[in-house]
N, C-alpha and C positions, 0 to 999 in steps of 0.2 A: 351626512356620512363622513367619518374621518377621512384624511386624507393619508395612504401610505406614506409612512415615513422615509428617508433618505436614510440609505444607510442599513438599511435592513438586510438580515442574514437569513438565508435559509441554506439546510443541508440535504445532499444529494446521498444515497444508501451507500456510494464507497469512503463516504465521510468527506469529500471538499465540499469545501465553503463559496457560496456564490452570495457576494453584495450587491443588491439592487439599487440601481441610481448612483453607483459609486463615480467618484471622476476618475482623470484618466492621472496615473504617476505623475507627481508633479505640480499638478493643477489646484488643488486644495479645493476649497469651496466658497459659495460666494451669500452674505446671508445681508438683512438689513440692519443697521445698528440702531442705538436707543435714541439717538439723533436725529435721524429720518436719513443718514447717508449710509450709501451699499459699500461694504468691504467684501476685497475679493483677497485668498487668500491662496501662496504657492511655498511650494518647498525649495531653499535652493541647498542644493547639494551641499554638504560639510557644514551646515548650520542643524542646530537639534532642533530650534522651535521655526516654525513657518513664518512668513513674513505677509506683509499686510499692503494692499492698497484701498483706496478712498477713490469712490468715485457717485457723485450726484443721484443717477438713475445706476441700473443694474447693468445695461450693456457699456456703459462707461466704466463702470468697476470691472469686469470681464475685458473691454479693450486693452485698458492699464496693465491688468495684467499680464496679457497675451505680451507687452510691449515690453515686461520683466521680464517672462520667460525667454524670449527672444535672445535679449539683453543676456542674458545666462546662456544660451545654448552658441555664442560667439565666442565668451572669453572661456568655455568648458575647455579642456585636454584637446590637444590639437593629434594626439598620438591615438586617441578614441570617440566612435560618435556616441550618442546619446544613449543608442540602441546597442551596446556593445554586449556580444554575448560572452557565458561563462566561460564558452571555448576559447574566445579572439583575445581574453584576460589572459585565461591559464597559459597558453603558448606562448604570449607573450612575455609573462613570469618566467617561464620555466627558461627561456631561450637571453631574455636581457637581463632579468636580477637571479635565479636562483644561479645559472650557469656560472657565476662567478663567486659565490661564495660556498659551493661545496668539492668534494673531489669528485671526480667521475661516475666511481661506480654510484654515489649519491645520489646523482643528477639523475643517473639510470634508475634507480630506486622510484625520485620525483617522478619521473616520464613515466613511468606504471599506474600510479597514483594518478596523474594528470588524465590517464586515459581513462582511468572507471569515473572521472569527474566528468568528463566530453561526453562521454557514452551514455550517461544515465539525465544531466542534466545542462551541457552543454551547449543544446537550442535555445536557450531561455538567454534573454537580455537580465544583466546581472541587476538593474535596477527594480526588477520584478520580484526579486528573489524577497520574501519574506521570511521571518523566523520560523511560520508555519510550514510553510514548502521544505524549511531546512530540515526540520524534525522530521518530515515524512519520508524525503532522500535518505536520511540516516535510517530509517526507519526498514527501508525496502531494502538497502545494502547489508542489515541485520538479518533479515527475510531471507536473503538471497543465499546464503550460507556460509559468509565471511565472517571471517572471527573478527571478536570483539575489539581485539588490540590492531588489527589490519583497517578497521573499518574508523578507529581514533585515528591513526595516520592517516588517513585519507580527509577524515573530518579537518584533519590542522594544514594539510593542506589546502584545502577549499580558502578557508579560514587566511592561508599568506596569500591566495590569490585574489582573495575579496579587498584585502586590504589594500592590492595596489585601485580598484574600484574609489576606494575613499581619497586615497591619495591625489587621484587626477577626479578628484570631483563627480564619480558619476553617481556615489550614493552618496546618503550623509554618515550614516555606522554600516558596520558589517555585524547583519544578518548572525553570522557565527555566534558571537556573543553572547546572544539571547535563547540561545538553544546547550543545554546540558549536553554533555560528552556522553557517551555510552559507558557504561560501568565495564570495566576490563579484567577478564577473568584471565589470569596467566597461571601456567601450571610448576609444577614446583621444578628446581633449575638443581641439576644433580652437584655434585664433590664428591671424590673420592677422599677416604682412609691412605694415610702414605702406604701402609702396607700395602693394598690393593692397587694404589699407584704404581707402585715397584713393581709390584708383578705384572703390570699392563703395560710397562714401558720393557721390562724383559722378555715377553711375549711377543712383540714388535721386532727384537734386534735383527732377526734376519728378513723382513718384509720390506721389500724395496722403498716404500717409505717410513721406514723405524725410525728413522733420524728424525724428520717433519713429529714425528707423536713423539718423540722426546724429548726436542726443543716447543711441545705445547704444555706437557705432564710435568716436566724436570724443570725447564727455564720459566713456562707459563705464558708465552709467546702469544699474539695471536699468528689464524693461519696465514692469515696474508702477507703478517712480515715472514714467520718462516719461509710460504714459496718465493717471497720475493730476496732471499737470500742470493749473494753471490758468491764465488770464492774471493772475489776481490775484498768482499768485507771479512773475512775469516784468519786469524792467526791462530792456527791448531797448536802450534809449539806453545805459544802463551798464553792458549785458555779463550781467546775474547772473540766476539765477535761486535760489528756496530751496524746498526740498521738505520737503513738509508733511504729506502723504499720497499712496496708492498705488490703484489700479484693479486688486483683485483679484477670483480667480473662487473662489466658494462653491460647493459641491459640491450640488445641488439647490435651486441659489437662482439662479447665475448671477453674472454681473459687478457688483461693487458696488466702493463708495469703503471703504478700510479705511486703518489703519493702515501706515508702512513697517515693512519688512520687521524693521530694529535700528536705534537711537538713530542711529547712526553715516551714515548715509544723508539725515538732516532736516539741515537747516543749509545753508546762503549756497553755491551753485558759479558760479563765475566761466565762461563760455559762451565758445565761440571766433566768432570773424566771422562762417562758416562756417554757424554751427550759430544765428546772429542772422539773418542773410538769411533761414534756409530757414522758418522761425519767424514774421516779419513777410508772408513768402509765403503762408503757411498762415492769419496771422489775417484775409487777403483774401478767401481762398476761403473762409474758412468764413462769413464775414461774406453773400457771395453765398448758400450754403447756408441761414441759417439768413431772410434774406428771403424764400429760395422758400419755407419753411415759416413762416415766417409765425408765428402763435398756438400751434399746433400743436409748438414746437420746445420740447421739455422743459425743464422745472427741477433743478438737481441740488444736494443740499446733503449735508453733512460737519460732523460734529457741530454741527449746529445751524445753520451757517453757508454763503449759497450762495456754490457756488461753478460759474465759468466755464470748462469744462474747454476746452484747449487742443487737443484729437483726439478727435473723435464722428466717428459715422458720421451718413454725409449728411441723417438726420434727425434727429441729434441724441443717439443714444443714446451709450454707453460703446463704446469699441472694443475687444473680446478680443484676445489676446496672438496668437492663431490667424493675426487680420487683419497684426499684427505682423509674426511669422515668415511669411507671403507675402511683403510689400513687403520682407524680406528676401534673401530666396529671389529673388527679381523681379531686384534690383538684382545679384545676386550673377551670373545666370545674363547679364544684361546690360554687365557687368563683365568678360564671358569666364574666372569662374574657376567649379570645379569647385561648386555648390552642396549638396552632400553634405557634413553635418556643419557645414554654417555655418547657424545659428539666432542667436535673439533676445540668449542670453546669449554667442555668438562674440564678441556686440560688449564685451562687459566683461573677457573674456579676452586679447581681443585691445588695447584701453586697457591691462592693464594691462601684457602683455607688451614690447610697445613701448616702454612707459618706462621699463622697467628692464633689458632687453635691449638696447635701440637709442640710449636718452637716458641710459640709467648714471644713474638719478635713484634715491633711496634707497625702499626701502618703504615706509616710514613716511610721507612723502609723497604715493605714490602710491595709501597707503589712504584719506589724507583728499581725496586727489582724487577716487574712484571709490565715496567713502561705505560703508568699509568698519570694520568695529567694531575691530581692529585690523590691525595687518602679518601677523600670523602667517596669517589667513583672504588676505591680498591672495598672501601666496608659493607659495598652492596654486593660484593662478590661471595662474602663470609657465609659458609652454609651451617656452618657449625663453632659455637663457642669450644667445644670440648671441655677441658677444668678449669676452663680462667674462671667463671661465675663461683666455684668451689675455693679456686685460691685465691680470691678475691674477700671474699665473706671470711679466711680463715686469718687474712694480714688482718681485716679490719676487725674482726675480734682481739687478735694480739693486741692492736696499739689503743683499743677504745674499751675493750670490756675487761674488768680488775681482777675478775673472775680468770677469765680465761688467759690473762695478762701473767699472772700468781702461775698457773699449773703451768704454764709453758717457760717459767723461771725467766723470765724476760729473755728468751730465743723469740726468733722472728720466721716463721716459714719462708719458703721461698714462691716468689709466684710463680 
């Protein structure tokens, strides 16, 4: 009668796989060569193929090894054991490497992320974790009723935390890898028409925060630089303002002063009339506001320095992005246009659509207008060509077809 094989799989009705006779991580297998001597065979961490000892009889080839593995499990990470779980990785990312290369509210972002990883698969020692188990985790957090594009973040970060795993030796790849992303279904991201713009930034003028939706519609701002506005950065006589900092929200801390968002964002913008008026409105009222409070109206300071924020709430505090997208919403539905799918960053979408749909103004331009790190991030903002694709097709007929070259007397449209 045969003898069962090593190695053999069978499946259980919720679909895992159960190997019989499998070794344990690490341990490889031990078989006889064509020589008459036993190789035993282990994996060491950050190497792809397994490594080999030679040993006479069979528990000699098994000691050898045991005497490799040893050998490995001394000079591994002194900062993790062997048995390190997903969780004691993740915190440790999220606390010694991501902590230092993102801004705040980021990190807050991570730490959310971090916890549907702990939660779901967190007990597991990271060297267990196989491609299969990867796809199934991704599989149940699709199940569970997260979107597609929430449930790709979370997969990339698994993905930076496995990586410190490779790093300090406790696996040889990461798992991630070898398992496909989730197909991400994103729904379409609005822009307004200038006309409808106009009219949603003049339905704002008298709403306590008009000015915040007019420096996102008019300048194309994000919100966080607008709330994190100060009078200090403001010269109303001459039009400019410069951004210096932003009013973000930290994920169990709340609204604080941070950093912008990219380099590209700080520096000198030039303010329209428009967006000067509703700004000098606003330093009245708050002026009245902060009388009625009196002693009571907070301090606020940003590396070391205070500063006068330009939008509190009536006692003073920061005002969240939340209060934002209302006075958005407000103006929008007073406006008579559809307020569905018009939020806070519409207004930067729709800045930059306008000017290179409707004003034919080049990208590059309009990333240093809207404080973007380059052109290439401003062209994914673009919702609409409008007539460029029309005056485009009408130059390259003038200068290319003889036909059309002849009736237009050699005039040249204009784009």
């Amino acid at each position: 009668m045969a003898r069962k094989a090593n190695g053999k799989r069978s499946f259980s009705r919720d679909g895992r796989v159960r190997v019989h006779g499998k070794a344990s991580n690490g341990e490889g297998s031990v078989y006889l060569d064509a020589d008459g001597s036993w190789r035993g065979t282990y994996v060491a961490p950050g190497s792809a193929r397994p490594k080999r000892v030679r040993g006479k009889t069979r528990e000699e080839a098994i000691a050898r090894r045991a005497v490799k593995l040893e050998e490995l499990s001394q000079i591994q990470s002194s900062t993790f054991h062997r048995d390190a779980t997903v969780a004691e990785l993740a915190e440790w990312w999220l606390d010694v490497v991501a902590r230092h290369r993102v801004r705040a509210s980021t990190l807050g972002t991570y730490g959310q992320r971090v916890e549907r990883i702990t939660n779901t698969i967190g007990q597991l020692p990271a060297r267990s974790l196989k491609p299969e188990r990867i796809a199934r985790w991704q599989s149940d957090l699709l199940k569970s009723g997260l979107a597609s594009g929430t449930v790709a973040d979370v997969r990339v970060t698994l993905h930076q935390v496995l990586e410190q795993a490779v790093i300090h030796e406790l696996i040889a790849s990461n798992p991630v890898d070898r398992v496909a992303a989730p197909k991400v279904v994103r729904g379409a991201r609005r822009a307004l028409v200038s006309d409808d713009a106009r009219h949603l930034v003049g339905a704002a003028a008298d709403d306590r925060l008009g000015a915040v939706v007019a420096l996102l519609f008019v300048q194309g701002w994000r919100v966080s630089e607008a709330l994190g506005l100060g009078w200090e950065d403001l010269d109303l006589d001459a039009g400019v303002a410069v951004v210096r900092r932003a009013a973000i929200y930290v994920h169990k801390v709340g609204m604080v002063l941070g950093p912008t968002k990219n380099a590209g964002a700080s520096g000198t913008h030039h303010l329209s009339a428009g967006v000067v008026e509703l700004l000098r409105a606003r330093r009245e009222a708050q002026a009245a506001e902060r009388l009625a409070c009196r002693e009571a109206w907070p301090t606020h300071t940003y590396e070391g320095q205070t500063v006068s924020l330009v939008f509190t709430n009536a006692r003073g505090g920061l005002v969240n992005r939340q209060a934002a997208a209302k006075a958005v919403t407000r103006a929008a539905t007073q406006a008579g246009l559809d307020p569905q799918g018009i939020a806070t960053h519409t207004g930067r979408r729709t800045a930059v659509t306008v000017l290179y749909a409707e004003a034919g103004l080049d990208l590059s331009d309009i990333a240093r207008y809207v404080g973007h790190k380059g052109e290439a991030t401003t062209a994914g903002y673009v919702r609409s060509l409008g007539e460029r694709p029309k005056a485009t097709a009408a130059m390259a007929a003038s200068m290319l077809d003889p036909v059309a070259e002849a009736r237009l007397g050699g005039q040249r449209p204009s784009l």
